[in-house]
C-alpha positions in Angstrom: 140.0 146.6 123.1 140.7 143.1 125.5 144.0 141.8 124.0 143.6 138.3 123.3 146.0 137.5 126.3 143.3 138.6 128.9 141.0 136.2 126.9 143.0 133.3 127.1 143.6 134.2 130.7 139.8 133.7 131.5 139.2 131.4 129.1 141.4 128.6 131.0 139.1 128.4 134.4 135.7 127.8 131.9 137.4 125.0 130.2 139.1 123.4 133.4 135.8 123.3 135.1 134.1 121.8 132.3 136.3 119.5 132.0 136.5 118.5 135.9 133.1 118.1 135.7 133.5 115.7 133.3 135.8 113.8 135.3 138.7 115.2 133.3 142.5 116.9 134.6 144.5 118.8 132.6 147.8 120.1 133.6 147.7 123.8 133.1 148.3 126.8 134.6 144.7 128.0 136.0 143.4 130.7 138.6 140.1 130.8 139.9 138.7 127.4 138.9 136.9 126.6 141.9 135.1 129.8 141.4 133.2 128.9 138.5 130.3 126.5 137.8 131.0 123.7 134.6 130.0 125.3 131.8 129.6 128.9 133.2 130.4 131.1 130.3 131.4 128.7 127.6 129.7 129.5 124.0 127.1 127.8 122.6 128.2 124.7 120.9 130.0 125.2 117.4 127.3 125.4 114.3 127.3 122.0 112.0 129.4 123.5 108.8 130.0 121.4 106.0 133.1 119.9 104.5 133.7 119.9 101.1 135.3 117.6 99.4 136.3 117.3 95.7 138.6 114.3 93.6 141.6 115.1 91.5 142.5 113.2 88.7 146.2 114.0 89.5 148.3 115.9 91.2 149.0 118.4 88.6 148.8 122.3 88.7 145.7 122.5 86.3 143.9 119.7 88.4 144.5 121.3 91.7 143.5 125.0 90.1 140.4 123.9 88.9 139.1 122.1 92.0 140.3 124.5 94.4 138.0 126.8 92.2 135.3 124.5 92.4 135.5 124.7 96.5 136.2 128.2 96.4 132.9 129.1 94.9 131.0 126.5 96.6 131.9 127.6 99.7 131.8 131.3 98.6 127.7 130.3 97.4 127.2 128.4 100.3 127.8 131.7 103.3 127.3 134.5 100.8 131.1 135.5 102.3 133.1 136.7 98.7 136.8 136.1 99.0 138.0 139.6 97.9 139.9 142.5 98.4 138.5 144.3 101.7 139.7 147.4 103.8 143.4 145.7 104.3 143.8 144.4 100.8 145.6 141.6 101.8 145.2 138.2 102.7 147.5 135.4 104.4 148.3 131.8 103.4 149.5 129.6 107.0 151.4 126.9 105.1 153.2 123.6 106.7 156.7 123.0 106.3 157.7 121.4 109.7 157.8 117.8 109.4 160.3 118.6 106.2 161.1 117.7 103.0 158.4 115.1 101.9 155.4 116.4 103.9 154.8 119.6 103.4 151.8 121.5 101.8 151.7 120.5 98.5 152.8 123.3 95.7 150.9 123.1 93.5 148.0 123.4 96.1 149.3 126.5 96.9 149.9 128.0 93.7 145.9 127.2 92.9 145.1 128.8 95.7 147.1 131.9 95.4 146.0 131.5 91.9 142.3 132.0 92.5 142.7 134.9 94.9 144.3 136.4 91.9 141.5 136.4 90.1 139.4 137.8 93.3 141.5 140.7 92.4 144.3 140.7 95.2 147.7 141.5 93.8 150.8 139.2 94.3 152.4 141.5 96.9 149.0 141.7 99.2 149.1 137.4 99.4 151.7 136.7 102.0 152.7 133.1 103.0 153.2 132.4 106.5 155.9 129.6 107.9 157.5 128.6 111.1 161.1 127.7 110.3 163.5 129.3 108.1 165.6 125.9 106.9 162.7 123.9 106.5 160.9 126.3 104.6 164.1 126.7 102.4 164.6 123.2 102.3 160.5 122.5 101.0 160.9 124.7 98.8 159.1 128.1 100.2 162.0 130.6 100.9 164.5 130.9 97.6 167.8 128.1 97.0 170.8 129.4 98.7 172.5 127.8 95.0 170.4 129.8 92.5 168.2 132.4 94.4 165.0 131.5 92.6 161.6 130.9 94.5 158.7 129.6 93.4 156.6 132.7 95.0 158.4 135.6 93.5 156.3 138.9 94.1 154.6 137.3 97.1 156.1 138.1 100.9 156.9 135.0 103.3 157.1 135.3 106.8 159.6 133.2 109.0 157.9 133.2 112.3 160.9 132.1 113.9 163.0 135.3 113.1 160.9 137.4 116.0 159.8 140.3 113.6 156.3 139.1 113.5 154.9 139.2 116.9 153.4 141.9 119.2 154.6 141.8 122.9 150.8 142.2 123.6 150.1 139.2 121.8 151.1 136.2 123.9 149.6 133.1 125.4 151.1 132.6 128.9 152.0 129.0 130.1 155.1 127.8 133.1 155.7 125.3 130.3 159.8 124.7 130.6 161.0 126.9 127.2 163.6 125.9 124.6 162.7 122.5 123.1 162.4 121.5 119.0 160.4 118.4 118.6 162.2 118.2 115.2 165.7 119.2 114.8 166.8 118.8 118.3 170.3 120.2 117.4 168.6 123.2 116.8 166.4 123.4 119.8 168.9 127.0 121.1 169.8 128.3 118.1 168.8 132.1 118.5 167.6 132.0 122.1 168.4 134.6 124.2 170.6 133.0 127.4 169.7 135.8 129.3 165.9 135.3 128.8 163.7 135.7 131.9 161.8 133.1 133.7 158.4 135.0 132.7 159.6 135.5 129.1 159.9 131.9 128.8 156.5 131.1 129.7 155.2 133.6 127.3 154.5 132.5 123.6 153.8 135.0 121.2 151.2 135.1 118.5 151.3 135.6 115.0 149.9 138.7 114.1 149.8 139.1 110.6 147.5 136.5 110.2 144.7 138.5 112.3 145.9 142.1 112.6 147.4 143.2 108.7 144.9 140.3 106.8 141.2 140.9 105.4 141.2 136.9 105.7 143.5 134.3 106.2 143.5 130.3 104.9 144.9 127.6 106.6 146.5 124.6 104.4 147.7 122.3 107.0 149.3 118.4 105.8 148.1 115.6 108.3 150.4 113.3 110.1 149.7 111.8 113.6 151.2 112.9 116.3 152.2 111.4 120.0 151.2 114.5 122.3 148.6 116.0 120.1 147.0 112.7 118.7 146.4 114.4 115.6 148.6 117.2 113.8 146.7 119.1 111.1 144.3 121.9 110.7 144.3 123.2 114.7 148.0 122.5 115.1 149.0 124.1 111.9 147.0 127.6 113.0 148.4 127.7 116.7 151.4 125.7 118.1 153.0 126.1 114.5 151.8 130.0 113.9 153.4 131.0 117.4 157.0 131.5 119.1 158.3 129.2 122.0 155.5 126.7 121.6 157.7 123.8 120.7 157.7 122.9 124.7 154.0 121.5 124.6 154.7 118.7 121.7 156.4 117.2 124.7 153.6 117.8 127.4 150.3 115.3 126.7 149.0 117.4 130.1 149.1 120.5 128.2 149.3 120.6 124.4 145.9 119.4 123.9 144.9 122.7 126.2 147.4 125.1 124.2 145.9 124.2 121.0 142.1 124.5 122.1 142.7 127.9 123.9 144.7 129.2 121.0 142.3 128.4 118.0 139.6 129.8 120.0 140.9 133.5 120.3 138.5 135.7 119.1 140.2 137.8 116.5 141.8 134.3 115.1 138.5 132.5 114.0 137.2 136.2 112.6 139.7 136.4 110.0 140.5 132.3 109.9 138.1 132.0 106.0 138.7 128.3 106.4 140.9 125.5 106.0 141.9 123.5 102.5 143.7 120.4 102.8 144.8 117.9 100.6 145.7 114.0 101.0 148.2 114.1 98.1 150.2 112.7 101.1 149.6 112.3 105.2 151.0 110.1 107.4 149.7 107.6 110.3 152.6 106.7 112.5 155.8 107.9 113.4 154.1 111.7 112.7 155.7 114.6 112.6 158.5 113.4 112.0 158.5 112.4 107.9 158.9 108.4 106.9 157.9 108.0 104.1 156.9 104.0 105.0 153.8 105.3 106.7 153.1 107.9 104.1 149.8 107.8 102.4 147.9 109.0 99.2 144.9 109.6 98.4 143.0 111.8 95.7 141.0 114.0 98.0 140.4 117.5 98.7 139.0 119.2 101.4 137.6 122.5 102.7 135.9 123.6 105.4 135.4 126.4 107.8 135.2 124.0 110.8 139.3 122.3 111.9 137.7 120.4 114.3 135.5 118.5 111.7 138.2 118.1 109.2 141.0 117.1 111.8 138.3 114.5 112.9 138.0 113.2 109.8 141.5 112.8 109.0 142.1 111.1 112.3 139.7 108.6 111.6 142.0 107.7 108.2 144.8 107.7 110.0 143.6 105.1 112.8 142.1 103.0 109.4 145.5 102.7 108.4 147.3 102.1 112.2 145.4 99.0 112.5 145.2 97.8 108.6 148.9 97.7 109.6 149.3 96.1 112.7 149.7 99.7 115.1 147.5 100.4 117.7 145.3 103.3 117.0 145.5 106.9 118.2 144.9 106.9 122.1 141.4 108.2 123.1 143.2 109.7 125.8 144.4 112.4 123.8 141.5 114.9 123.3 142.8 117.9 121.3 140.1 117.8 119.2 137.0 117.3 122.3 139.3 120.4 124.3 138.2 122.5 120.8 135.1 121.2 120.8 134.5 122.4 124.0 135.1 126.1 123.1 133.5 125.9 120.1 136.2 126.0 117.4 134.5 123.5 115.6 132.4 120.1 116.3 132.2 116.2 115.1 128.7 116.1 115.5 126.9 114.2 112.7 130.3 114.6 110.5 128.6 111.5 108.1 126.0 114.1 106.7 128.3 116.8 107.2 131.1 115.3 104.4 129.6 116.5 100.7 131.2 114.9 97.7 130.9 117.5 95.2 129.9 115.9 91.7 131.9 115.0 89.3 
């Protein structure tokens, strides 16, 4: 079986000379590219797949239960795909906790979720959470208080990317990126780095596998706040630059994040397993993003899902530039094209998104 790397590998000279032809640049690291003909070998474009969307009364646990049901089965109607227990028995939930306390996947979102997968008949052991950074996932609220030792998730397994035991040194998306920066908490940007590291091992960032490899399925449940590199940080960002080691250096690279994040989401055994993303607007951000200020924070009673990031990440950027200019700030640059780099490998589309977006009824 191809490891993913040799995928990505190829993968880079379609999309630079598609994107050269469209009188594009993009600053990565690319063999070949002359060799091949725009377009040669990229898939067909993405299918048009809804997104569902749903209103909650509130915020509360029972609210968010009963309309995360409500998408569950619609979506599970709508592909004929049932959400249960297959040859793995298990089944991954990518949460967000990296902009910190304040913006991070709402709770009670994920306790409905975990909640219906429950009564799909998976166990509480076999639904594992999947995070980034051990003291912001402490500090939200997914990893137990260092004061009392209770969690919220007892019985179900979360995995700290960041402590190295989840990735496969066969796994790894190759980039001469400069290693070792945290767009976050810069005064942790070396904690744990190895010193002695090598020059290729910087350039390598590893992949998540439990997500694709030890999964039947996995769901994404990203939170939305804007973002200066990547324009828009949400459903795309949340399954690859967040869901992968030594990937901090492109939130400072607007040559080369964009790039990371289309090649990443578009690794074969990724999508198979991705079942889709669920997202809610309980709170998102519009400027400022990822850090969390809560002055550009914003609420809304909405619920999404959809199998299709690139629609939904569309979508939320188009709130987010609403509220740039209701407020004075100049929207997200159409320079930035994270989301038309996905498009192009066919991750997802915007195509036709206004007939696309389905209110389910009250």
């Amino acid at each position: 079986m191809l490891r993913s790397y040799f995928r990505l590998f190829f993968a880079f000279p379609r999309l630079v000379g598609v994107l050269a032809a469209l009188g594009l640049s993009m600053g990565v690291r690319a063999q070949s590219a002359a060799t091949n003909k725009p377009g040669a070998g990229l898939p067909p474009p993405a299918p048009l797949l809804p997104v569902w969307e749903t209103s909650l009364q509130n915020f509360d646990q029972p609210i968010y239960e009963r309309e995360v049901e409500r998408l569950i089965v619609q979506f599970e109607s709508s592909t004929g795909r049932s959400l249960r227990p297959g040859v793995k028995k298990k089944v991954g939930l990518k949460i967000y906790a990296d902009s910190g306390a304040g913006l991070a996947t709402p709770h009670a979102l994920v306790h409905a979720v975990i909640a219906a997968l429950e009564r799909r008949g998976f166990s509480k052991p076999d639904i594992f959470l999947v995070g980034l950074n051990q003291l912001r996932l402490r500090i939200t609220g997914f990893l137990p208080s260092l004061v009392t030792g209770e969690t919220a998730y007892q019985g179900h397994p979360v995995f700290v990317l960041e402590s190295g035991r989840f990735f496969d040194p066969v796994w790894f998306y190759d980039s001469p990126l400069p290693t070792r920066f945290d767009p976050i908490l810069a005064d942790k940007q070396i904690e744990g780095v190895n010193g002695e590291s090598s020059v290729e091992e910087d350039r390598k960032s590893f992949l998540a596998t439990p997500l694709f490899l030890e999964a039947d399925f996995w769901i994404n449940l990203p939170v939305y706040t804007d973002h200066p590199i990547l324009g828009i940080n949400g459903a795309l960002v949340n399954a690859t630059l967040w869901n992968a080691s030594n990937t901090a250096r492109f939130f400072r690279s607007p040559a080369n994040a964009p790039a990371a994040v289309a090649e990443m989401s578009a690794i074969p055994e990724l999508r198979a397993t991705w079942a889709f993303t669920i997202a809610s607007l309980e709170r998102y951000q519009f400027i400022g993003g990822p850090y969390f200020n809560s002055l550009y924070t914003v609420s809304e009673s909405r619920l999404w899902l959809s199998a299709d990031p690139v629609a939904m990440d569309t979508l939320a950027l188009q709130k987010i530039n609403q509220w740039r200019k209701r407020t004075g700030f100049q929207p997200v640059g159409e320079e930035i094209r994270t989301l038309e780099f996905a498009e192009t490998l066919a991750v997802g589309t915007s195509r036709s998104l206004s007939t696309r977006l389905v209110k389910l009824a009250e």
